[in-house]
C-alpha positions as CSV (number, residue, x, y, z in Angstrom):
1,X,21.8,139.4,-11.2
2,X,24.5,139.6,-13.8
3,X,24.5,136.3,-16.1
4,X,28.1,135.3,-17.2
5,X,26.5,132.9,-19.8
6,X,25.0,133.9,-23.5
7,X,21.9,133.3,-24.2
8,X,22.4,130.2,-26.2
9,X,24.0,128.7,-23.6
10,X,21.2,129.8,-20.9
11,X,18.7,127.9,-23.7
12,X,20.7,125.0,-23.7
13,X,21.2,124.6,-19.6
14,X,17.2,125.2,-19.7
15,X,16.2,122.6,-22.0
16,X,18.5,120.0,-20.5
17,X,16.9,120.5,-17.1
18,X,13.7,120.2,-18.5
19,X,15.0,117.2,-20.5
20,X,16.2,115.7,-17.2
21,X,12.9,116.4,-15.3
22,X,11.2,114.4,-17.6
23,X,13.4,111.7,-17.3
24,X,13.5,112.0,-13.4
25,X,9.7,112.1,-13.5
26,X,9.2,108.7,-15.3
27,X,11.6,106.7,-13.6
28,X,9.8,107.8,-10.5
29,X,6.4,106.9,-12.6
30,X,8.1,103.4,-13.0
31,X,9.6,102.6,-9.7
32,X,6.7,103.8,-7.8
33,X,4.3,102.4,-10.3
34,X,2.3,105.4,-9.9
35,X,1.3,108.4,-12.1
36,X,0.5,110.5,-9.6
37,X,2.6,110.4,-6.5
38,X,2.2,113.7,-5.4
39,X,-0.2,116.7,-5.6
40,X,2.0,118.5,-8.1
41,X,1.8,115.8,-10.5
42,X,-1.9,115.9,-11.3
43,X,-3.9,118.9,-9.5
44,X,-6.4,118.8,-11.7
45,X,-7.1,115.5,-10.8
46,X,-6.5,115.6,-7.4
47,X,-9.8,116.1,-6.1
48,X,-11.4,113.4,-8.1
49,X,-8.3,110.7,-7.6
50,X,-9.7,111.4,-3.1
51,X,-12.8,110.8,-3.9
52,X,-12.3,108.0,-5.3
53,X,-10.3,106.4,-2.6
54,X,-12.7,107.1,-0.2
55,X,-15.8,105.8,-1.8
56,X,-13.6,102.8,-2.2
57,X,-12.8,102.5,1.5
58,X,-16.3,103.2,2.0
59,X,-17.3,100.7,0.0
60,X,-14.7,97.7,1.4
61,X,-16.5,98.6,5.0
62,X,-19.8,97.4,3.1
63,X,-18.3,94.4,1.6
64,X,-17.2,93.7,5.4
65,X,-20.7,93.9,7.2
66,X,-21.7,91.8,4.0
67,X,-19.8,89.4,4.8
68,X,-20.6,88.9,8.8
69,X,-24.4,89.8,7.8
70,X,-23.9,86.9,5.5
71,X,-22.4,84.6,7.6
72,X,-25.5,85.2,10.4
73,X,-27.9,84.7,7.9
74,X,-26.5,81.3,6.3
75,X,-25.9,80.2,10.1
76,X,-29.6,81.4,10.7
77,X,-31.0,79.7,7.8
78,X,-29.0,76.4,8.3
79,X,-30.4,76.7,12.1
80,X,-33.9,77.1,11.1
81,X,-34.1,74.2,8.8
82,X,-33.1,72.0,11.9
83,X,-35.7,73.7,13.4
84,X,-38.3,73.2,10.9
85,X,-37.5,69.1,11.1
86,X,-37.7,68.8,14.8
87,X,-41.5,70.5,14.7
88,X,-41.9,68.0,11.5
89,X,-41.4,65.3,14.7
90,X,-43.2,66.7,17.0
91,X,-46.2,67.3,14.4
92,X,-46.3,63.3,14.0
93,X,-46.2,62.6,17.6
94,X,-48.6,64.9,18.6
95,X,-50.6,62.8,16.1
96,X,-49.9,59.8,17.3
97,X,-50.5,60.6,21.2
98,X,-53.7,62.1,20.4
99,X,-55.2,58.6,19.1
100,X,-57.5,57.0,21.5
101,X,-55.3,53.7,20.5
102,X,-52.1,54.9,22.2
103,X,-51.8,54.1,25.6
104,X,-50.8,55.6,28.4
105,X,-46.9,54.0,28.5
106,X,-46.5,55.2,24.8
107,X,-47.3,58.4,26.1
108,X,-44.8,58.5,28.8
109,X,-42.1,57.6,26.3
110,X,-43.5,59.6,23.5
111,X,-43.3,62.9,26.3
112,X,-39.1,61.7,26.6
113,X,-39.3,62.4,22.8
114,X,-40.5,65.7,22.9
115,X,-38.3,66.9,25.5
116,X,-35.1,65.6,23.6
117,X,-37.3,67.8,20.7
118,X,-37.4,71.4,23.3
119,X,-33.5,70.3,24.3
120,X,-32.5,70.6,20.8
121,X,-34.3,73.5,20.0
122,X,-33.3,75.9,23.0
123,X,-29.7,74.4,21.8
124,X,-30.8,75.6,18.1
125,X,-31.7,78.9,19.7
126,X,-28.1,79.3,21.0
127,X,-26.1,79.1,18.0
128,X,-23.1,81.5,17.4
129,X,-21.5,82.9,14.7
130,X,-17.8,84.0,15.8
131,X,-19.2,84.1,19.0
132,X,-21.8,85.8,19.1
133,X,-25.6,84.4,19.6
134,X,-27.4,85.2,16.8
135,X,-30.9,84.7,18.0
136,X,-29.8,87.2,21.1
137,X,-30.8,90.6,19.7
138,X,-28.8,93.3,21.4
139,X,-27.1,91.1,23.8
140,X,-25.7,88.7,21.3
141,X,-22.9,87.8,23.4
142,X,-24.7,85.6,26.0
143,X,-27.5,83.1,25.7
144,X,-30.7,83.9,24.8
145,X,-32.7,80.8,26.4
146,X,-32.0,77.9,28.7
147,X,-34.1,74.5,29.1
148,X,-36.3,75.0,32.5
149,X,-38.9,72.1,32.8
150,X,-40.4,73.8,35.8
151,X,-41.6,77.1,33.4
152,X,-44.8,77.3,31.6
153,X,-43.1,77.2,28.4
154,X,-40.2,74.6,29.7
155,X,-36.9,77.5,29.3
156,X,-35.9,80.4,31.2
157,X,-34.7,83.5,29.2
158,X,-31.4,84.4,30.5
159,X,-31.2,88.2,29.0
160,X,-33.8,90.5,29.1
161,X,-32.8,92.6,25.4
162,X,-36.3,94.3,24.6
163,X,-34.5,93.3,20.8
164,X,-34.1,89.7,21.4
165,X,-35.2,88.3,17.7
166,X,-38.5,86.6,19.1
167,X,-38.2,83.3,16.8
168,X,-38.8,80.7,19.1
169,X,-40.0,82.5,22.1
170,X,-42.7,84.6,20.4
171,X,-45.2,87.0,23.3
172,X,-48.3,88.5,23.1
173,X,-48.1,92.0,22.5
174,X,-49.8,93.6,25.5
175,X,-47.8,93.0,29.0
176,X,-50.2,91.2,31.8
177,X,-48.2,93.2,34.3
178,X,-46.2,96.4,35.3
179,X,-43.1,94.9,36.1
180,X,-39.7,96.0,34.5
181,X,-39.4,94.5,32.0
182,X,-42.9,93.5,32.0
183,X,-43.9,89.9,32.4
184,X,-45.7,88.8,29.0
185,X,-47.6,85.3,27.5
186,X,-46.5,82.8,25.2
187,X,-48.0,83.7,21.8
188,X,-49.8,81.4,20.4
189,X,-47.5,80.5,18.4
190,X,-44.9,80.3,20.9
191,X,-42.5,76.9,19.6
192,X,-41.0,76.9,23.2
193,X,-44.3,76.6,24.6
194,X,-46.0,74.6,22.2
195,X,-43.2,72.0,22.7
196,X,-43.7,71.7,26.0
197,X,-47.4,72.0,26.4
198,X,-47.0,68.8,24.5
199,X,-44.8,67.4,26.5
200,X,-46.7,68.0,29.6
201,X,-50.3,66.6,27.9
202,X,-48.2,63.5,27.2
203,X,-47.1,62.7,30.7
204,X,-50.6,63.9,31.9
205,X,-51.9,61.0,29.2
206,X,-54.4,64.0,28.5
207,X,-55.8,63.4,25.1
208,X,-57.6,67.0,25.2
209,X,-54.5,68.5,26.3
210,X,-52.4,66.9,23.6
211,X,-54.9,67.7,21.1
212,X,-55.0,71.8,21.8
213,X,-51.0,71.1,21.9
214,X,-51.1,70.1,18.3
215,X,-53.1,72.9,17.2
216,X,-50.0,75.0,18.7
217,X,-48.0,72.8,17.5
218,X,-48.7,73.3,13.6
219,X,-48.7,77.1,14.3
220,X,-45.5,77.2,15.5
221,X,-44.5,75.2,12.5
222,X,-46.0,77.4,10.4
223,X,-44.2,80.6,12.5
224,X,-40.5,78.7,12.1
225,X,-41.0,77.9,8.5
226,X,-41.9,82.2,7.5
227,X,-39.0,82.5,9.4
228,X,-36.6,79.8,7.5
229,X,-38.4,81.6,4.3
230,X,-37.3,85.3,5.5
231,X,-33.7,84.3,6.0
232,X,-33.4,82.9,2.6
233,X,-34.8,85.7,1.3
234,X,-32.3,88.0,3.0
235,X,-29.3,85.5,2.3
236,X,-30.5,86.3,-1.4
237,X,-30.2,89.8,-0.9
238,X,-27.1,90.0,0.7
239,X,-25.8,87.8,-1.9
240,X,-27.1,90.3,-4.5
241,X,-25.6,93.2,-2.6
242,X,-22.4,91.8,-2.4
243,X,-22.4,91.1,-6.3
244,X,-23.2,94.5,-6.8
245,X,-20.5,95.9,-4.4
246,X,-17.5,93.6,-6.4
247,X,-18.6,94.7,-9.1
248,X,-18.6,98.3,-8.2
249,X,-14.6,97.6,-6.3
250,X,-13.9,96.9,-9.7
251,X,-15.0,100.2,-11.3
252,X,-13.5,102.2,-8.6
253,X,-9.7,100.3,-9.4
254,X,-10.3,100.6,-12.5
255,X,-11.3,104.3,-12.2
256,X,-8.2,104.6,-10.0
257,X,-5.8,103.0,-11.9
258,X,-7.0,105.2,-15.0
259,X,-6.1,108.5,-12.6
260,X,-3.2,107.4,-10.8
261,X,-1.4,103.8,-12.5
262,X,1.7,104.8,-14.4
263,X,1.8,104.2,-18.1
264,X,4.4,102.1,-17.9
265,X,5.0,102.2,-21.9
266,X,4.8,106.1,-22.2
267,X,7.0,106.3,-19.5
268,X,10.0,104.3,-20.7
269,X,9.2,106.0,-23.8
270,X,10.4,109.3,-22.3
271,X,13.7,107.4,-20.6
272,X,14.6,106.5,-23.8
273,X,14.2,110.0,-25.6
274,X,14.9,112.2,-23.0
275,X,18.3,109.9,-22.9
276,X,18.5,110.3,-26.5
277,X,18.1,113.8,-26.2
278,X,20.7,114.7,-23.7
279,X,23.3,113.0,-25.2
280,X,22.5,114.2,-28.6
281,X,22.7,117.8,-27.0
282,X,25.9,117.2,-25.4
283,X,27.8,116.1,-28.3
284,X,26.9,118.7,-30.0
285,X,27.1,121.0,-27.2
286,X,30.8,119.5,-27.3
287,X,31.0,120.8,-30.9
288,X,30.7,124.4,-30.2
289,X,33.0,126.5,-30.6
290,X,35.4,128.3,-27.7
291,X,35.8,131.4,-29.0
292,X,36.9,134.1,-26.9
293,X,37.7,137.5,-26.5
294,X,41.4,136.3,-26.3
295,X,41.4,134.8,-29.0
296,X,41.0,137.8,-31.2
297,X,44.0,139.8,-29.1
298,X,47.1,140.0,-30.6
């Protein structure tokens, strides 16, 4: 290709373009707000600048299932210490109907007590946290328990998860039949059962009863209180973990920003001098002059 222009004026055309791209390239910088808007602008950063993007989405799912873990475990907690109270009761009135002085009436009123006690508990057993049940294992989106006088331990389990968080319905491990699932006995420390079994001994006005009641009675107690204990020890960690992963969302903008966030000072910098520069290179481009071959023709 023939070139109709000297080669000063092919220097000049050259280093206005580039002048101009530079320009072009920072107000892009500044309207966008970004470094880096496409490949071609960094590609020796371009590999780090995706990485970090996706550890950060990867790190806003963990501050997510932080947040619901959290919310089950304060709900949990906050559950539990009603829990603990209403087996506090039930501790003193198993107590009190045990004594050879309380009579028989007491009894029968004291047994009202303790069923109001196994109502609000099955009701603790039930709470939700945005709809689901959290004491429901894998089928956390139904009841786990309903009051059932008539059973040995006075509820009826409505689901049948073999992951059902066994809190207040804790079984022996070894099934005393083949059925599917397989039926199993109250643990010992079984709060359901313990509630009741006092509840029954009280109407029965059967001081042995009552008493072997109270012995399950205090290790249920003792089961719901590890259990008020575990959940403030994972509320603490969760807490902890979700310190850690703020802190860490911080890094990764600040990582990001470094790679990507336009200078915003360098960049109008290079406005203003490339602007600078053009002009200064047209006025003088102006100056040149025109000389022609014409113009030394007679």
């Amino acid at each position: 290709m023939i070139s109709y222009l000297s080669p000063a004026s092919e220097a000049f055309l050259a280093n206005v373009d580039r002048v101009q791209r530079a320009v072009e390239n920072a107000n892009n910088q500044t309207s966008s707000g970004k470094r880096v808007n496409v490949a071609s602008d960094a590609p020796d950063q371009l590999a780090t600048i995706l990485q970090l993007h996706t550890d950060e989405i990867h790190n806003t799912q963990i501050q997510e299932n932080l947040s619901v873990a959290q919310a089950d475990a304060q709900a949990a907690d906050g559950a539990l210490s009603s829990a603990t109270q209403l087996m506090d009761r039930a501790r003193v009135l198993a107590a009190q109907g045990a004594t050879f002085t309380t009579d028989a009436a007491s009894r029968q009123s004291m047994a009202g007590e303790v069923q109001s006690l196994l109502e609000q508990m099955v009701s603790i057993s039930r709470t939700t946290v945005q709809g689901r049940y959290i004491f429901g294992g894998d089928q956390d989106s139904a009841p786990p328990y309903d009051v059932d006088l008539s059973a040995s331990n006075g509820v009826t389990a409505l689901t049948a998860s073999p992951a059902t968080q066994q809190i207040f319905d804790t079984r022996n491990p070894d099934p005393v039949s083949t059925d599917a699932p397989p039926i199993t006995t109250p643990a010992a420390d079984n709060v359901f059962a313990a509630l009741n079994n006092l509840r029954v001994g009280l109407l029965s006005n059967d001081t042995a009863a009552i008493t072997a009641a109270s012995a399950s009675i205090q290790l249920a107690s003792n089961h719901l209180n590890s259990a008020h204990a575990f959940y403030g020890t994972v509320e603490n960690r969760i807490t902890d973990a979700s310190n850690y992963s703020s802190t860490y969302d911080v890094q990764l903008k600040t990582e990001l920003s470094q790679k990507e966030d336009t200078d915003v000072t360098a960049a109008a910098l290079t406005i203003t001098q490339g602007n600078i520069q053009l002009q200064a290179a047209f006025q003088m481009q102006a100056k040149m002059p025109r000389t022609t071959l014409f113009d030394f023709m007679g």
